[in-house]
C-alpha positions as CSV (number, residue, x, y, z in Angstrom):
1,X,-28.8,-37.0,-59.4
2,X,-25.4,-38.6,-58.9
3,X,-21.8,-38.1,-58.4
4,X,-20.9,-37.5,-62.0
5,X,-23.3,-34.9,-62.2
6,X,-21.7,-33.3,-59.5
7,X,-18.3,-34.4,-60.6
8,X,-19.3,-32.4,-63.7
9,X,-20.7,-29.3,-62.4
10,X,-17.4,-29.0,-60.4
11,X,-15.3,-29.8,-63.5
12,X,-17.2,-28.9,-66.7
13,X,-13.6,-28.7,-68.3
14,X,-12.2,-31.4,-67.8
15,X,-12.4,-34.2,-70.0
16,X,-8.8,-36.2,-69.7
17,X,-8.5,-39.3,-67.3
18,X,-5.4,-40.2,-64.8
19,X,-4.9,-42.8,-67.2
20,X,-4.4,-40.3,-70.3
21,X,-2.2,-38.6,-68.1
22,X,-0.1,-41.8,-66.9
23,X,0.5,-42.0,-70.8
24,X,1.6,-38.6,-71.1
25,X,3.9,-39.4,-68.2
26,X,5.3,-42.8,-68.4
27,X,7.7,-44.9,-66.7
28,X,11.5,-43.0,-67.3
29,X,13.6,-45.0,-69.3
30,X,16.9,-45.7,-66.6
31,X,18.3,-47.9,-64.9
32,X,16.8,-49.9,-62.0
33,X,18.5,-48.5,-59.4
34,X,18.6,-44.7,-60.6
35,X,16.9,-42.1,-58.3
36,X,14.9,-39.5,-59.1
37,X,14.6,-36.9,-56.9
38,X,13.3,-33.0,-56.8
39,X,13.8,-30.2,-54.8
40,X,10.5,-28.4,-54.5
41,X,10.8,-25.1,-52.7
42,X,8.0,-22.6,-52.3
43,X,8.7,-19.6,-53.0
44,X,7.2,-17.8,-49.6
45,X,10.8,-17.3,-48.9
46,X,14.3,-16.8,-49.6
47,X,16.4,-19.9,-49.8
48,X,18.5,-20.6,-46.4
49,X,20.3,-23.9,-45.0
50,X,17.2,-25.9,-44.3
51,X,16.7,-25.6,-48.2
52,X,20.3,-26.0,-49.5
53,X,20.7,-29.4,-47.3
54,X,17.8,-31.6,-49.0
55,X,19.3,-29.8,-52.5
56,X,22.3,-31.1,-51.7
57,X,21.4,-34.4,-51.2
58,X,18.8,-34.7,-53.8
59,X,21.5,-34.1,-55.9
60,X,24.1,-36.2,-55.0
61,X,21.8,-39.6,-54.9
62,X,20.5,-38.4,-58.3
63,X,24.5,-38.0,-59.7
64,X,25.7,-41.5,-57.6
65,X,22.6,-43.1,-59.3
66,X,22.9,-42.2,-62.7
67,X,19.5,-41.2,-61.8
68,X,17.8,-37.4,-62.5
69,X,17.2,-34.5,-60.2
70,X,14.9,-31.7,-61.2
71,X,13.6,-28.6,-59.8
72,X,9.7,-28.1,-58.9
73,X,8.3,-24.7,-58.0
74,X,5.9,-25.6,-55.3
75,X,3.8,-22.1,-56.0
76,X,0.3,-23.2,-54.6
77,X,0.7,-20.3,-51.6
78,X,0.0,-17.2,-54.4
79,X,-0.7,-15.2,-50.9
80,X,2.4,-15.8,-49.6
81,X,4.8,-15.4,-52.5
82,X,7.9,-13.2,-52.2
83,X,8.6,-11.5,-55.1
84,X,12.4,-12.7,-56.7
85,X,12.1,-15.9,-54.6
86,X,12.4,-18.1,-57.8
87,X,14.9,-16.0,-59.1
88,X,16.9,-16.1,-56.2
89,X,16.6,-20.2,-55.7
90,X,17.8,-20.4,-58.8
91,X,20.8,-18.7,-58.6
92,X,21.9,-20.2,-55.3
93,X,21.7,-23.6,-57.8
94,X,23.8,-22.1,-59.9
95,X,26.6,-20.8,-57.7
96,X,27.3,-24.1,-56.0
97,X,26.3,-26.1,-59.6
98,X,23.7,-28.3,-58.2
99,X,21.9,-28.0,-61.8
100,X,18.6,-29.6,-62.3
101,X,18.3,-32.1,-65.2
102,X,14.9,-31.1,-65.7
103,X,13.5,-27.5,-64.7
104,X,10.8,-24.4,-66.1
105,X,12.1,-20.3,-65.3
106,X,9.2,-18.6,-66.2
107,X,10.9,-15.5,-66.4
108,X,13.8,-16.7,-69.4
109,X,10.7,-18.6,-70.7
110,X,13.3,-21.5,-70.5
111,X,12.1,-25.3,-69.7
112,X,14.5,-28.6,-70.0
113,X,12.2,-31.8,-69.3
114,X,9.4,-34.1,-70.9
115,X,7.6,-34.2,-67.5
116,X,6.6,-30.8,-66.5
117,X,5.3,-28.2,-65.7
118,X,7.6,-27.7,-63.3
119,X,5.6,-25.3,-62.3
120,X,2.6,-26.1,-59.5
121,X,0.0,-22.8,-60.4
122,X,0.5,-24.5,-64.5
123,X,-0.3,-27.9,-63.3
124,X,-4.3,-27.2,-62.0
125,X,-5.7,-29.2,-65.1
126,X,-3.9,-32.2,-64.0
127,X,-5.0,-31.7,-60.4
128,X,-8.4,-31.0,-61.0
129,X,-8.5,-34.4,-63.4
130,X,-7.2,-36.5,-60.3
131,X,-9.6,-34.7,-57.6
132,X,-12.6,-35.3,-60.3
133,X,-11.7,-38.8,-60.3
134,X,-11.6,-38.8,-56.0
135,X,-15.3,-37.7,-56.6
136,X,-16.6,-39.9,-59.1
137,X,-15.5,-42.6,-56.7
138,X,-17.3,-41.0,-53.6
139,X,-13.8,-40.2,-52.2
140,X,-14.0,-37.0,-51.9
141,X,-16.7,-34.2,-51.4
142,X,-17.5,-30.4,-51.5
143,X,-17.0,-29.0,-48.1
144,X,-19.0,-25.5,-47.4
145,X,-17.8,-25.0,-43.7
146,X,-17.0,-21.6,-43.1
147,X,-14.1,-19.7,-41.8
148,X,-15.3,-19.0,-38.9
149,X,-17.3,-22.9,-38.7
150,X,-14.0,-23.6,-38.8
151,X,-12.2,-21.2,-36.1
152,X,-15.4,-22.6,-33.8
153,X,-14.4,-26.1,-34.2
154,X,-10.7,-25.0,-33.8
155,X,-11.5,-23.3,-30.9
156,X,-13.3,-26.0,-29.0
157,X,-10.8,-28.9,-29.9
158,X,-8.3,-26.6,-28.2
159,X,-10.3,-25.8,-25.4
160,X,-11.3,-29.6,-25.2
161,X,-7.7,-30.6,-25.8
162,X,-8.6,-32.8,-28.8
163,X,-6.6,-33.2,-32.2
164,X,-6.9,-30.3,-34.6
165,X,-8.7,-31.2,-37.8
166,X,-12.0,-32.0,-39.6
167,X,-12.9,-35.7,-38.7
168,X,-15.6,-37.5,-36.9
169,X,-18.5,-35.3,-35.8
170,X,-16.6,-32.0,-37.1
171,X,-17.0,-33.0,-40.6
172,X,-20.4,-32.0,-40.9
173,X,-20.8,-32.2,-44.8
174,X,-19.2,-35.3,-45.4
175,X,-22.0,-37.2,-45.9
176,X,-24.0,-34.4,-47.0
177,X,-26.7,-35.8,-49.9
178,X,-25.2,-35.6,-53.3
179,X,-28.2,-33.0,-54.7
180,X,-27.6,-31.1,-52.0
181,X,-24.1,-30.2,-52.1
182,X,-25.4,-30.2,-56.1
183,X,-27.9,-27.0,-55.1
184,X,-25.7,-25.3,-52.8
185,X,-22.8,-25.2,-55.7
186,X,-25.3,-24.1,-58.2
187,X,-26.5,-21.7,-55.7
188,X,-23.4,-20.0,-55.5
189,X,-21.9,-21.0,-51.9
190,X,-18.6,-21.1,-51.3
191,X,-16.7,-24.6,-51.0
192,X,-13.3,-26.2,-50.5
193,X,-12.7,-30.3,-51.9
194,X,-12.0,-32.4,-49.1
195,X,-10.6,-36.3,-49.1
196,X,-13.1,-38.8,-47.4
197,X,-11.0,-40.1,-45.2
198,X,-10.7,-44.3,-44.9
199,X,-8.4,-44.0,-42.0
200,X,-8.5,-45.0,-38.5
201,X,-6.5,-42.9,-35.8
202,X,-6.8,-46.0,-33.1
203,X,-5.1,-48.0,-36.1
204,X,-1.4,-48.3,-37.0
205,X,0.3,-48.5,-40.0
206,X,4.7,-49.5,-40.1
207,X,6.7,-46.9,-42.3
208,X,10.4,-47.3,-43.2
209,X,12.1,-43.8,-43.5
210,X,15.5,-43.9,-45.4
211,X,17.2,-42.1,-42.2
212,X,15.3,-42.9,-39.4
213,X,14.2,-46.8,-40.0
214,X,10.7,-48.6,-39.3
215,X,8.4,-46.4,-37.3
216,X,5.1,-46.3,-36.8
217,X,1.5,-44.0,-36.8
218,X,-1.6,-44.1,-36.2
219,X,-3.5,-43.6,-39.6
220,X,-5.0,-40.4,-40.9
221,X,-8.5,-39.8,-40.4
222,X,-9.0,-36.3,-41.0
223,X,-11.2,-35.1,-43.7
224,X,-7.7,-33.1,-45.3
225,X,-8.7,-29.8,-47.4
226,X,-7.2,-31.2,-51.2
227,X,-8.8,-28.0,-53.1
228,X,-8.5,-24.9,-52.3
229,X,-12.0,-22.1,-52.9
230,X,-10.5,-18.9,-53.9
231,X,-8.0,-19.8,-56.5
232,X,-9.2,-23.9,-56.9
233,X,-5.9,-24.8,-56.3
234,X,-4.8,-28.3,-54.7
235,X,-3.3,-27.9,-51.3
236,X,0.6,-28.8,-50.9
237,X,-0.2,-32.5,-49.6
238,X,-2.4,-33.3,-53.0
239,X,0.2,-31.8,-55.6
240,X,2.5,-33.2,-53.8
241,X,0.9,-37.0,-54.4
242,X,0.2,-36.2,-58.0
243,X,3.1,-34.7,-59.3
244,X,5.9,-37.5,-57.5
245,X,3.5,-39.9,-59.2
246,X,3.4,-38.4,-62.6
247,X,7.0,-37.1,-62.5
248,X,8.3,-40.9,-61.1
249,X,9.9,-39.6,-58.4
250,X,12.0,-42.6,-56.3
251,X,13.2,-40.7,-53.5
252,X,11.8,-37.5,-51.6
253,X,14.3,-35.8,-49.0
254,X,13.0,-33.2,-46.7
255,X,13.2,-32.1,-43.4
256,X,12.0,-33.8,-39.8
257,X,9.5,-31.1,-39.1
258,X,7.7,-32.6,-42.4
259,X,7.5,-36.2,-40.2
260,X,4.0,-36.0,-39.0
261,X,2.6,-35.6,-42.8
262,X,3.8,-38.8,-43.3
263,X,0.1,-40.2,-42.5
264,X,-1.3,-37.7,-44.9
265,X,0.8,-38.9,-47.7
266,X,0.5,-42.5,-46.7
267,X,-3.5,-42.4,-47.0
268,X,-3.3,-40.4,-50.3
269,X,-0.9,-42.5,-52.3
270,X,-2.9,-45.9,-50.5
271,X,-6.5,-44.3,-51.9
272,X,-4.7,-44.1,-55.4
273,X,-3.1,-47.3,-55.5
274,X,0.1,-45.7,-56.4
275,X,3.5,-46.4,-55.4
276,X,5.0,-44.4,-52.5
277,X,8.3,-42.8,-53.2
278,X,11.0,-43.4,-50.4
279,X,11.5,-40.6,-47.7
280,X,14.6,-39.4,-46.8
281,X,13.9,-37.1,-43.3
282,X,17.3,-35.7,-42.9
283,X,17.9,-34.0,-39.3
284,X,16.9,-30.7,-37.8
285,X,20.1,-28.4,-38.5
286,X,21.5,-27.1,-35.2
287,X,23.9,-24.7,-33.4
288,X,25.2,-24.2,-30.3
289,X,24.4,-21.4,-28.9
290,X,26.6,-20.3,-25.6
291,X,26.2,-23.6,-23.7
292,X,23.1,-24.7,-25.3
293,X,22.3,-26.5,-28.4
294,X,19.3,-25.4,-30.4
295,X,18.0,-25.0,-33.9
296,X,19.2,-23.1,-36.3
297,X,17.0,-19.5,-37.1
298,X,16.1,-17.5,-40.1
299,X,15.0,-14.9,-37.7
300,X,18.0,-14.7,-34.9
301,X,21.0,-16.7,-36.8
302,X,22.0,-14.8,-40.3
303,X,24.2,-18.1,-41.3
304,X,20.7,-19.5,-41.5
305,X,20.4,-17.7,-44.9
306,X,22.0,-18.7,-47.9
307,X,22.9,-15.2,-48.8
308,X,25.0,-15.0,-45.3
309,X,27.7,-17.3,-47.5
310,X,27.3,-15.6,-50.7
311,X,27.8,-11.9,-48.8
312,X,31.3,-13.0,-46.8
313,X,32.4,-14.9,-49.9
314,X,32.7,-18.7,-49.4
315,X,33.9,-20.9,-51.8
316,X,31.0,-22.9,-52.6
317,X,32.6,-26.2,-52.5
318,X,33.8,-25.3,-49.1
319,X,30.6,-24.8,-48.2
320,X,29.0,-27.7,-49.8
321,X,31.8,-29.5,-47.5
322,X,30.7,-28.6,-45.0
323,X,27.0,-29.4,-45.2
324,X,28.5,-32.5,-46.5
325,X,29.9,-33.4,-43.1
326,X,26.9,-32.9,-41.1
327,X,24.9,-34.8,-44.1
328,X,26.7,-38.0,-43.0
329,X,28.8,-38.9,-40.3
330,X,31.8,-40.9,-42.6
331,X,32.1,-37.8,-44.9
332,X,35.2,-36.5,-43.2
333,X,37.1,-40.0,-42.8
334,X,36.2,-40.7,-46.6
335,X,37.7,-37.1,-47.5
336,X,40.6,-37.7,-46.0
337,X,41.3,-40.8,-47.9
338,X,40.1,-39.2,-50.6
339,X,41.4,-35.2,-51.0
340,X,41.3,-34.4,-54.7
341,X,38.0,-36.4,-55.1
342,X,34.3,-34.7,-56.0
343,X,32.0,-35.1,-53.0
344,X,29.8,-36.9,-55.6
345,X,32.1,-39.7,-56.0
346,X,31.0,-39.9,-51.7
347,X,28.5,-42.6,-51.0
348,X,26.1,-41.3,-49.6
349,X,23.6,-43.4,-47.0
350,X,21.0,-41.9,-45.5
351,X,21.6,-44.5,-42.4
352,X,24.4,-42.8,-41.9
353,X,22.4,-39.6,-41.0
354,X,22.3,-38.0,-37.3
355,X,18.6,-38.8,-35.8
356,X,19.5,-36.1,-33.1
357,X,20.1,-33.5,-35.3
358,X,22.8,-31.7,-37.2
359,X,25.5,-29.3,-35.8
360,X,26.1,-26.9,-38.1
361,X,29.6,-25.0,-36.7
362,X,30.8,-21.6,-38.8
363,X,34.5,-22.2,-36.9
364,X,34.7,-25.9,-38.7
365,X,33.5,-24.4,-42.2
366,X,36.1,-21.4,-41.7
367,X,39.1,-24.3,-41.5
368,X,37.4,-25.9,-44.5
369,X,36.9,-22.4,-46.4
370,X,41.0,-22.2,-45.2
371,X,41.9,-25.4,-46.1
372,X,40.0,-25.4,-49.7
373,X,41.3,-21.9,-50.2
374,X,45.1,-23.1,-49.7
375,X,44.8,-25.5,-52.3
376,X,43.8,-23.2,-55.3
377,X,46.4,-21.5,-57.2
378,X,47.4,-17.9,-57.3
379,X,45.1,-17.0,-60.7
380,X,42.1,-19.0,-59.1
381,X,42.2,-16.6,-55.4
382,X,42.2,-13.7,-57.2
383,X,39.1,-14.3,-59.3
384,X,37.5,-15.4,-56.5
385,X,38.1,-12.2,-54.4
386,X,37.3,-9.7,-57.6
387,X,34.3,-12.0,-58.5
388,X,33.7,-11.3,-55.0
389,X,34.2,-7.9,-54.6
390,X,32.8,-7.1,-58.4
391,X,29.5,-7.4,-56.6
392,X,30.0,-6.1,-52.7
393,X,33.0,-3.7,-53.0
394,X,33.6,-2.3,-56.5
395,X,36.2,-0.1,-55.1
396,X,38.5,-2.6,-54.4
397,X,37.4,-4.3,-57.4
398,X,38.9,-1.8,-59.7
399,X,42.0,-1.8,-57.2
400,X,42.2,-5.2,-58.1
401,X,42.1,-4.8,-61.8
402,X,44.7,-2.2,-61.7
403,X,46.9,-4.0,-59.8
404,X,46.4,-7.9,-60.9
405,X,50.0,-9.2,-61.1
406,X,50.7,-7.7,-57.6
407,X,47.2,-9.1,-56.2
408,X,48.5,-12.3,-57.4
409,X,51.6,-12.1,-55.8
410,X,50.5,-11.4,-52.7
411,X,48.0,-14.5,-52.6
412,X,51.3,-16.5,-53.4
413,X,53.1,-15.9,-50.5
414,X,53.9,-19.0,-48.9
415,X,51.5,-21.1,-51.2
416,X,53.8,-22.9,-52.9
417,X,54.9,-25.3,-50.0
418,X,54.3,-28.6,-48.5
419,X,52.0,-26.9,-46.0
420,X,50.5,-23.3,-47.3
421,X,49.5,-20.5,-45.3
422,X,46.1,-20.4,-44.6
423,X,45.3,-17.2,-44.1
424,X,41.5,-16.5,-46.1
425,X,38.7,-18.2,-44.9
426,X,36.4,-16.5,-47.1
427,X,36.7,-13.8,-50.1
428,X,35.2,-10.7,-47.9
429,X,38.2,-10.8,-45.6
430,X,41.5,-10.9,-48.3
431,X,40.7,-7.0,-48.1
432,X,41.3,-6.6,-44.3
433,X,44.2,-9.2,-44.4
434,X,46.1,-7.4,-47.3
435,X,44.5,-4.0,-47.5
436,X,48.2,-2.3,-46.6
437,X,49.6,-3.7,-49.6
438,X,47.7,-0.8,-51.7
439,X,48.8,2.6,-51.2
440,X,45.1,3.5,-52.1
441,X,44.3,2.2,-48.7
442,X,47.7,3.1,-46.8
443,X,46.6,6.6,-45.8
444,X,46.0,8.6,-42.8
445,X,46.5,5.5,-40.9
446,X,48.0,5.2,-37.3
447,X,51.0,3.1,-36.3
448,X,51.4,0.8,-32.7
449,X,55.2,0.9,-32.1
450,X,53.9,1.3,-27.6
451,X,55.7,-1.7,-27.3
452,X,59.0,0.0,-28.2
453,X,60.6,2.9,-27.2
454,X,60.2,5.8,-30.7
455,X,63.2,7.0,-30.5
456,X,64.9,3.8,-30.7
457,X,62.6,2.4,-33.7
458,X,63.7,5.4,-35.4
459,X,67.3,4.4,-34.9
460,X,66.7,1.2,-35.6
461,X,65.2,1.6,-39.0
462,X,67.0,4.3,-39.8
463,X,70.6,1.9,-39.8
464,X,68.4,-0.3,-41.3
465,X,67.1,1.4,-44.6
466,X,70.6,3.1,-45.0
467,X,73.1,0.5,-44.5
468,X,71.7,-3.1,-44.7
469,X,68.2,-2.9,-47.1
470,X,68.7,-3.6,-50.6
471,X,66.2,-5.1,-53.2
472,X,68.2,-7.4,-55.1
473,X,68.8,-9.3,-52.4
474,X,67.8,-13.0,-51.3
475,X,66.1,-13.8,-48.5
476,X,69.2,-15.8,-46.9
477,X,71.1,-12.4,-47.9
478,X,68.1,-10.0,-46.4
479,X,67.9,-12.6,-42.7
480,X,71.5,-12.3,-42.4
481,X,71.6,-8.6,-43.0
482,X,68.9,-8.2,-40.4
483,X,71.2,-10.5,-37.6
484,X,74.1,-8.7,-38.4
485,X,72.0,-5.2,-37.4
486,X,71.0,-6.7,-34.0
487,X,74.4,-7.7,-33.5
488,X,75.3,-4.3,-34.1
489,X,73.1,-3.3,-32.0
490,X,72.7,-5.5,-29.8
491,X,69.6,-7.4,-30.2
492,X,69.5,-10.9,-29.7
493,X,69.7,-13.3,-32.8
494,X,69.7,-16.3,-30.7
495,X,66.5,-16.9,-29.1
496,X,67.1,-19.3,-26.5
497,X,69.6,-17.4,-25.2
498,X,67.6,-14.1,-25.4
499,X,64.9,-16.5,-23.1
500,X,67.3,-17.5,-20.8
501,X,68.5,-13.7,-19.7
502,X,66.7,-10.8,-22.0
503,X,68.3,-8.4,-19.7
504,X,71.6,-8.8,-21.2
505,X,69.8,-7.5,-24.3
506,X,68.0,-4.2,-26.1
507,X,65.5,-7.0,-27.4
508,X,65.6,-10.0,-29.9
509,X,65.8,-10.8,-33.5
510,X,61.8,-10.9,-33.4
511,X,62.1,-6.8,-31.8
512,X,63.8,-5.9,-35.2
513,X,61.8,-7.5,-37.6
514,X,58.6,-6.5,-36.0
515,X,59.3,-2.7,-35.6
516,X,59.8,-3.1,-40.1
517,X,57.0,-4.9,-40.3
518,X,55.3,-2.0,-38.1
519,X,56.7,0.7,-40.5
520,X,55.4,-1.4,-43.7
521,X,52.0,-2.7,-42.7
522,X,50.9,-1.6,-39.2
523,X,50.5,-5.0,-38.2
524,X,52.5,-7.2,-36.1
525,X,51.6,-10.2,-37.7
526,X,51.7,-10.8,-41.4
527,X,52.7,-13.0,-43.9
528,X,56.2,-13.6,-45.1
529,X,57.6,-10.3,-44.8
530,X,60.9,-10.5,-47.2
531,X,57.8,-11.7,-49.7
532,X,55.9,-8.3,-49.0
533,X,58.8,-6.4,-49.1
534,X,60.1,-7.6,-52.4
535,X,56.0,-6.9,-53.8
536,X,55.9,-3.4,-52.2
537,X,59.3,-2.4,-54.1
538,X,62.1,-0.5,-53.0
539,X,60.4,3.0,-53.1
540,X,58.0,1.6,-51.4
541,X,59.9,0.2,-48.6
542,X,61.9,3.4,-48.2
543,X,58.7,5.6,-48.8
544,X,57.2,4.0,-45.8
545,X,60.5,3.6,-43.3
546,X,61.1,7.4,-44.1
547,X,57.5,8.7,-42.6
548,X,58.7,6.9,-39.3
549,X,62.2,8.5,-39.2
550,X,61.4,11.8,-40.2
């Protein structure tokens, strides 16, 4: 007996070659210097920061390039699945319109791409046809250690404080006779497909990473699991070899925790004769945490999830700024030459990529949601904040509907000048900034007027509302109005006199307009308030100055 009887037992099915399949797959017709890249998320989990990052700069080297960037769905860990973790990477693609070239959705039974599946659990054929091949060349060999052979071994390399792994004296049926492991299959004992390792952990190998430069390991000589028993699937290392050969991928970006596979993938592209893509291991995301510095957490840190921007309502392009700015360390000089420009247009370098990690602050991406928010016009704020709120507060929603022209105003105040308010720094909090602009909400509420004495606000806006308020006027008109009152009155309209003795004084300019802006919003602070006083209307204005007076 030999190995293609044993290749065959193993494989009765298959009858293609890596060569048929390197036909199916040929070279892509691009240019030279286009990329290809992939983002390949399992779905054992909902898509957070770690995830977006690679995305983001798979797809910008695949746009700079003229290159293509497709989506795989690494799906090899059935066990660990989430249900609507496909779904949901999806639509995080969509929202911030990092839109794979080439991609399969099962569930719309929609695929774009000559070079799929896309999809890892439709692929096994393929796999099985290059692990067949690792056997007919004596590279490979059925493995019927059990699980708890295995715990042993695990066990005592602990205890022993050796390397973890099958390698050496722990791979017990690597050279196990080819009619055996031929009667133990047809016997019905349970096996995995491991790689027959060439490698030799006292030898080194040099390896250029794209961010991190010329490094070097010690070669892989464990005896790596490539086929799984229950379900026959390949393990994530082996689909990962066959499908960036098949799919031609140039450049693979992932994160620094996936640094000590690179002798894995080294030794399983080497015993192929295939060419290795280029890696891109982009930093460890951080945050600082009091006065420490750690790593970002999907358990303890709920801007680790993707769903944290989507739920406060981010602009997505402020967001993608921001990751942008911790992606490379030039990004905010070139952004500042370059304002109205598309991040793509950004040369991107993964040399230019922090080996210490990246600090990922929410206060900097709140004055980019600010900034980016400032810029857009009146029409594109409020679709933002009812897109918004269509889908986490359908109360104000329909507020919103009802009142669009007003919404629109208020978003407007003070937009339209050489340097805008910036007020929003995501959609979730326009509500709390301008919820007293809707009577719906301007109910049962309590007013602060302890700085004041009552009586005297009462006075105050009494004058005000009956001799000096009147609609139609300007603002020049409605300031001047107000000065003449605190003359009157004798509040002071000049305040660095009022500074240099208030006790000559009842209070200030500042007093006056404060205890109106107390009667109209309850705040203190707010936006231009001639501006909210012309949207809120004269019944409004005299509505709301009445319940104080009364």
């Amino acid at each position: 007996m030999n190995r293609e009887e044993l290749a065959e037992l193993i494989f009765p099915d298959i009858t293609k070659t890596i060569e048929d399949y390197e036909k199916l797959y040929p070279e892509r017709n691009l240019s030279e210097n286009a990329r290809i890249t992939r983002f390949a998320p399992s779905p054992t989990g909902f898509m957070h920061i770690g995830h977006f990052m690679p995305s983001l700069i798979d797809y910008v080297l695949a746009r700079q390039s003229n290159g293509v960037f497709f989506l795989r769905n690494e799906d090899t860990d059935t066990s660990r699945e989430v249900e609507g973790a496909v779904e949901y990477i999806r639509s995080v693609l969509k929202t911030y319109d990092l839109n794979p070239d080439e991609y399969e959705y099962r569930d719309t039974n929609e695929t774009k791409g000559e070079y799929g599946p896309y999809i890892q659990t439709e692929r096994k054929e393929i796999y099985h046809t290059f692990i067949k091949h690792l056997i007919l060349e004596g590279k490979a060999y059925p493995c019927f250690l059990t699980q708890e052979e295995m715990d042993s071994i695990r066990e005592s390399q602990s205890r022993d404080k050796r390397r973890i792994g099958i390698y050496g004296r722990y791979a017990k049926y690597r050279d196990l006779p080819v009619e055996e492991a031929i009667n133990r299959i047809k016997n019905g004992e349970i096996y995995t497909i491991r790689l027959k390792s060439s490698g030799d952990f006292n030898r080194k190998f040099k390896f250029n990473d794209l961010a991190n430069g010329e490094m070097e390991f010690p070669e892989n000589d464990i005896d790596i699991p490539i086929m799984k028993s229950k379900d026959r699937l390949p393990t994530y290392h082996f689909a990962h070899l066959v499908d960036d050969h098949l799919m031609h991928t140039t450049h693979v970006v992932r994160g620094q925790e996936w640094m000590s596979s690179i002798p894995i993938h080294y030794e399983l592209f080497k015993t192929f004769g295939f060419k290795m893509p280029k890696y891109v291991h982009i930093p460890l995301i951080l945050k600082k945490d009091g006065d420490s510095i750690r790593k970002i957490s999907k358990r303890l840190d709920p801007e680790a999830k993707m769903s944290y921007y989507e739920e406060k309502g981010y602009p997505p392009l402020a967001v993608i700024e921001a990751v942008m700015t911790i992606a490379n360390s030039n990004y905010e000089a070139w952004r500042e030459g370059h304002p109205d420009a598309h991040f793509t247009e950004f040369e991107f370098s993964p040399k230019k990529m922090s080996a210490s990690g990246a600090l990922f602050d929410l206060d900097k991406l709140d004055n980019i949601s600010k900034n980016y928010i400032s810029k857009l016009t009146k029409e594109e704020v409020y679709e933002g904040v009812l897109e918004w709120s269509k889908k986490y507060d359908s109360e104000f929603a329909n507020i919103l509907e009802k009142y669009k022209n007003k919404s629109m105003a208020i978003y407007n105040i003070e937009r339209e000048q050489k340097k805008p308010r910036k007020d929003y720094a995501y959609y979730s909090e326009i509500k709390e900034k301008t919820w007293y602009m809707y009577d719906e909400y301007f109910k049962d509420i309590e007013y602060d007027f302890s700085a004041y004495d009552r009586e005297e606000v009462k006075k105050i806006l009494n004058i005000y509302i009956q001799e000096y308020y009147s609609e139609l006027d300007t603002e020049e008109m409605w300031f001047n109005k107000i000065k003449e009152l605190c003359e009157k009155e004798n509040y002071a309209t000049n305040m660095k006199e009022y500074k240099e003795d208030s006790s000559k004084f009842k209070g200030s300019v500042v007093d006056v307009t404060n205890m109106i802006r107390i009667a109209l919003t309850t705040l203190t602070t707010t936006p231009n308030l001639y501006a909210l006083m012309q949207i809120l209307g004269a019944e409004r204005v005299k509505n709301r100055i009445q319940k104080i007076t009364q």
